[in-house]
N, C-alpha and C positions, 0 to 999 in steps of 0.2 A: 868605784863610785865617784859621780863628780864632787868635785871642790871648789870653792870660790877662793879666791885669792884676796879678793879687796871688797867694798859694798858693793851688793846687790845692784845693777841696773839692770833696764827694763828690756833692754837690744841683748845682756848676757843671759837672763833667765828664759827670754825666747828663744834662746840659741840651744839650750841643755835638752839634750836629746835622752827620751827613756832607753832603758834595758831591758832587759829578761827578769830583772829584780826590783824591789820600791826602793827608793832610794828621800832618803830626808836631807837636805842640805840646809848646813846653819850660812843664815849672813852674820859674814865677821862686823860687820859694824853694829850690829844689834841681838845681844845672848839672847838666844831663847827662841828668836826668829826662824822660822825654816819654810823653806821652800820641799813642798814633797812633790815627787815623781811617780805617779804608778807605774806596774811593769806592763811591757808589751804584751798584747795588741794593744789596750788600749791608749795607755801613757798621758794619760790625764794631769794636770798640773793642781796643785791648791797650795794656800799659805796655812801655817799654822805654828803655835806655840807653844814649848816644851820651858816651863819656868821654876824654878826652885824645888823641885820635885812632885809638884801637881800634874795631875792627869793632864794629857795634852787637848789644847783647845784649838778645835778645826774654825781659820777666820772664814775662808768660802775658797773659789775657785779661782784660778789663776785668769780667767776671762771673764768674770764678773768683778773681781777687783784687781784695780790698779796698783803698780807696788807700792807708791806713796801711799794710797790710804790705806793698802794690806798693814804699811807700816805702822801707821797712826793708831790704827784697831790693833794693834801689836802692842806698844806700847800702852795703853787705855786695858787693855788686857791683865799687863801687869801690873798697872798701875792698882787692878781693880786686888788684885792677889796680895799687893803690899799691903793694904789697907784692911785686907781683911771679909774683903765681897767674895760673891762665888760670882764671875764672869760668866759658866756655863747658866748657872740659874738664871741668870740674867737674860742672857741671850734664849734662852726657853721663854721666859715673859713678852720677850721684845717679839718671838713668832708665837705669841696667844693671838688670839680669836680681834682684841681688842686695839692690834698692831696691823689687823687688815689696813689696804687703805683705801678702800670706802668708810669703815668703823671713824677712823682716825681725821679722814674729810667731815663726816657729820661731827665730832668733835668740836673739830675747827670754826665750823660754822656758829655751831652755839657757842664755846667759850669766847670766840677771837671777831668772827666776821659780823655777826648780828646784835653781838653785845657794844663793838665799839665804831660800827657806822649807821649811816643813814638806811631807812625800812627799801628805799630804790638801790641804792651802793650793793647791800646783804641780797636782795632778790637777782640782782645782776653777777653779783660772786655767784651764788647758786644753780643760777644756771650755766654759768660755765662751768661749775665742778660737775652738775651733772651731765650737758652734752658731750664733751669734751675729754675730761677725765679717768670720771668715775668707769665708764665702756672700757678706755683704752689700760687703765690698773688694777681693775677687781680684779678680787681675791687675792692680791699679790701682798707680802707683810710691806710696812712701811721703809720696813729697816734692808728691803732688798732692792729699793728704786738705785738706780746707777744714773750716774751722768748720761752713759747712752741712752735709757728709757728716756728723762729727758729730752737729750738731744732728738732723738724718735719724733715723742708725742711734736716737738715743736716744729720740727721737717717737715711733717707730715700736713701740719696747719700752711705752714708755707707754701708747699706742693699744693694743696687745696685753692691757693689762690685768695688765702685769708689772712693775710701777712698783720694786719691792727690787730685781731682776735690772736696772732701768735705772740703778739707782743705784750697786749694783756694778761695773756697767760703765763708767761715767761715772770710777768710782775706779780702775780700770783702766787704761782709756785716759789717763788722767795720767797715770798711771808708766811708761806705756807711751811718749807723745812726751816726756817731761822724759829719758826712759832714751835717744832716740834723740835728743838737743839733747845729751847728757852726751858720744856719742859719735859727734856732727860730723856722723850722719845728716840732720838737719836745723838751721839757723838759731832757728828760732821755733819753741813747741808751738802748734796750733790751740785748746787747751784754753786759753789764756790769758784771764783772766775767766770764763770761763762757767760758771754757776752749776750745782749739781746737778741731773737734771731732775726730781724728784718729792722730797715728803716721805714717808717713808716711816713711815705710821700701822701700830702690833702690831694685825694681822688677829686674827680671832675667827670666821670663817665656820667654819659648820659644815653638813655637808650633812645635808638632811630625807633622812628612811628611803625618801620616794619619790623622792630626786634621787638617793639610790645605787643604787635598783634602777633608775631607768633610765640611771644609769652604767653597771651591769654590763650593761644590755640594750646598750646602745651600743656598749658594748666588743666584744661578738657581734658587731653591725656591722659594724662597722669592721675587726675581724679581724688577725691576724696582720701584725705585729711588736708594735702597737700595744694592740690588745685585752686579749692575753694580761698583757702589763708595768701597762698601769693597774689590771687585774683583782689583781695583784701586788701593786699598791700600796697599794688597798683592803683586801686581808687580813692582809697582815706590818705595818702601820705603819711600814714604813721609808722611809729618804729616796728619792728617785725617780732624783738620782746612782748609793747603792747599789744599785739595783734591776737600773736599766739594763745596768750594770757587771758584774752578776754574772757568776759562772764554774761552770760544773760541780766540778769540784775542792774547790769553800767546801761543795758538799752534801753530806750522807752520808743516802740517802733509803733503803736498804732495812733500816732497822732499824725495831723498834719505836717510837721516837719520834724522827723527822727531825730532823736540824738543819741551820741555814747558820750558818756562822763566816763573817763579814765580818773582813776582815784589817784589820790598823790603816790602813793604806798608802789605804785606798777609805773607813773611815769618818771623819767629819767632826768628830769630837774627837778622833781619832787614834788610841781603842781599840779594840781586838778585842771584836767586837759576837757574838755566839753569839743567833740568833734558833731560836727553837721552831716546827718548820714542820709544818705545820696540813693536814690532807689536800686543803682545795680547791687548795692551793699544791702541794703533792704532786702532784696530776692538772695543774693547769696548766705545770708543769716536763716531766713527760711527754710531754708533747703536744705540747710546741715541735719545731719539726727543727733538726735540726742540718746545720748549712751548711759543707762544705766542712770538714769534721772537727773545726770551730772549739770548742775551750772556752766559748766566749762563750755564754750563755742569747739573747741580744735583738740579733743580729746579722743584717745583709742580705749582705754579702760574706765574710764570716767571720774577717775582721781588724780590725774597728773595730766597736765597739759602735753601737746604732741612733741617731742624731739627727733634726730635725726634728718636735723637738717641740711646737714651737706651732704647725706647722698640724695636726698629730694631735689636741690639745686642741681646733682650731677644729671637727677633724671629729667628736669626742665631743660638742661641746657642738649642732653641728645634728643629730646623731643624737638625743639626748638630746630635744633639743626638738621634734623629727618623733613621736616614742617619747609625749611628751606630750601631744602637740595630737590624737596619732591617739586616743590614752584617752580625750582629751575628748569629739570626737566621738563616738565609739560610747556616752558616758552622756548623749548630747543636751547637752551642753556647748557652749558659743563657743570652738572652739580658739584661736582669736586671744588669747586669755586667758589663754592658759600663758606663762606667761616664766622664764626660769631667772635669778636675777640672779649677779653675776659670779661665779666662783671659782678659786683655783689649784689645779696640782695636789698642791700641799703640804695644800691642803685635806682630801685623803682621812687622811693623819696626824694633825690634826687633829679629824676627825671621828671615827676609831677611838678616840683617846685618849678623850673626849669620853664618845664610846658604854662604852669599857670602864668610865670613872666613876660612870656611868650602872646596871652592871650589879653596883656595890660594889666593882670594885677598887681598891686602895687607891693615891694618888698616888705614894710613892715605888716600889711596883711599877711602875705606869702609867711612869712617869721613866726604870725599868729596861729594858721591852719598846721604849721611844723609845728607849735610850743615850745618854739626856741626859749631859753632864759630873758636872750637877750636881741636883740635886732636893732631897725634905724630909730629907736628910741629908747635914749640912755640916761643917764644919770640922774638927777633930782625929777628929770621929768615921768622916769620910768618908775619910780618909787607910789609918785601922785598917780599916774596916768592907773587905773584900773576899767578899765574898757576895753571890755575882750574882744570887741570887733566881730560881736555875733552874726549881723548882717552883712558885713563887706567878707568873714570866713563860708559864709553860706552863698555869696555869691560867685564867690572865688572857685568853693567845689561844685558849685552845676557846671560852672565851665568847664572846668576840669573834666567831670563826668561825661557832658556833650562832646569835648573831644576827645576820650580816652573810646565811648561807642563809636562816635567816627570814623577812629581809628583802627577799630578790632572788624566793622563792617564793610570797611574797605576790599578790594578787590586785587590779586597779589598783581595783577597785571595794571594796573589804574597806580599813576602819581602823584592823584588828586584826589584829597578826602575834602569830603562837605563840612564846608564850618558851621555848625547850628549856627544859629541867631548871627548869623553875619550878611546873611542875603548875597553870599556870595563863593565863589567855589577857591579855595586860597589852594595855588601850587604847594606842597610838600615835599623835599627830597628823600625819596623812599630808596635808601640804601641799608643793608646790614651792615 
């Protein structure tokens, strides 16, 4: 049987090759510790602990824990036996029904996240626990997350091309295991050391006039739930939360000039956002169904708003690029040629604003139609100043609107779209 000579490292317990028999090996730096060995074929590795004459307590597997925190739970083990606890009972509580971690996420939300922030803070946690999360850990106990699940869920966001969303989440998930270490849910947080995973650079993308019309062509694509909400989100320049979110109840569409009131509760500085809604937003509201009587505009069962939005993005962006390789072809083009480089979809808000700057309106309007906090008016003046710029936000989205149809009615072969109300044909650079 093997033996260890000195403490346990992590290069010498990789290296211990099974037998024909199990084999239990003690680390000499800590009684009671062992590394076990199954016999061949399979030779599987675990930690576990054999202490003062108690039945032995299995910690996990030699690939789900590290030997440092094999140690740590080794220790806390015996710790638990000095005192007079049953560690196994324990560890049976900790895989009950109530140690899931979706269970242990709605927890969180009621005891931690809704009790001690703002109604917009709590509804923006939640929807990150649920797109995000809660898919990638159901059903797993709390007390099984590892640094690599971790490190996973946030690669993965990265990979996606969502590097601010990895990093919120990252800020997250701390408070999230330090909240259950607060309350005896677990021993250790897995977040311990680990660095944030992206730096997160202020974006500037903006999309070309030919990347939005074959957004909008995409969105036909792809169709319903998805189509209709990105097409939304292109023409209101709202955030793609409020979009999602929306309720029939916020619109009043049979007047002569539509509006949505977004309630403080949904938007993201906490104000009642009043958006001026635009007739292609008009007909796309129309045209949704309604499921199951729900209020909800962007609903699939009619009590939860739509999710699953990063592979909806992925399915925009190969429509998009199917959209462009086929234009190319048909002008004797190398489709191989087309590439969309990356973008989110906070980009369309971005590019609206952009576009309205574009068309003269003026920035602290443009600030208005986003519901920035804050813009080019600040201090004592912005306190007094309560003038929501109904008119100059109303004039700002026709424009928008007029050039966003311009643009989508354009011709993939034509470098000039019509500028309504200009009396005049204004050049465009029509590149992807």
């Amino acid at each position: 049987m093997t033996k260890a000579k000195s403490a346990f490292t992590a290069k010498w317990v990789d290296a211990v090759q099974a037998t024909d028999k199990r084999q239990e090996i003690p680390d000499p730096s800590l009684k009671g510790f062992y590394l076990i060995v199954q016999p061949l074929p399979g030779g599987a590795k675990s930690w576990a602990v054999r202490y003062k004459g108690h039945p032995k307590f299995t910690i996990g597997s030699f690939g789900a824990w590290k030997l440092a925190d094999a140690r740590k739970e080794a220790g806390r083990v015996m710790r638990a036996y000095d005192e007079g606890r049953d560690p196994r009972a324990e560890k049976q509580e900790a895989n009950s029904g109530e140690n899931l971690v979706e269970n242990v996420l709605d927890d969180f939300l009621k005891r931690h996240v809704k009790a001690k922030n703002k109604a917009r803070t709590a509804y923006d946690v939640e929807n990150t626990i649920k797109r995000e999360i809660k898919p990638k850990w159901k059903g797993k106990r709390i007390t099984a997350i590892r640094r690599r699940d971790v490190v996973n869920l946030l690669d993965d966001m990265v990979d996606r091309g969502v590097p601010t969303m990895a990093v919120r989440t990252y800020a997250l998930l701390k408070k999230l295991f330090n909240w259950c270490v607060e309350r005896g849910i677990l021993e250790i947080s897995p977040m311990g050391g680990l660095k944030a995973p992206a730096t997160v650079a202020a974006r500037d993308r903006v999309l070309s006039d030919t990347e939005l019309r074959w957004a909008w062509q995409a969105a036909d694509d792809i169709g319903w739930p998805f189509g209709p909400l990105f097409k939304m989100l292109m023409v209101t320049a709202q955030r793609k939360e409020e979009v999602a979110g929306a309720a029939r109840p916020e619109f009043v569409l049979n007047v002569k000039e539509p509006t949505w009131l977004i309630p403080p509760a949904r938007a993201k500085n906490g104000r009642e956002h009043l958006v001026l809604v635009m007739p292609l937003v008009v007909g796309l509201i129309e045209a949704l169904p309604v499921i199951d009587e729900s209020d909800l505009l962007f609903t699939t069962n009619g009590k939860t708003t739509v999710g699953g939005f990063s592979k909806a993005k992925e399915r925009l962006d190969a429509a998009m690029l199917r959209i462009g390789r086929k234009e190319a072809e048909e002008r004797g083009d190398d489709p191989d040629e087309v590439t969309i480089e990356p973008w989110v979809l906070h980009d369309f808000r971005r590019t609206a604003a952009s576009g309205m700057a574009a068309l003269g309106v003026q920035p602290h309007v443009i600030e208005a139609v986003l519901n920035h906090k804050s813009g080019t008016i600040k201090g004592v003046a912005a306190v007094y100043n309560r003038h929501d710029y109904y008119e100059e936000k109303r004039a700002a989205l026709v424009l928008w609107e007029r050039r966003v149809k311009a643009i989508i009615a354009a011709k993939p072969r034509s470098n000039a779209v019509a500028f309504e109300g200009s009396g005049r044909k204004k050049g465009v650079e029509n590149k992807a």
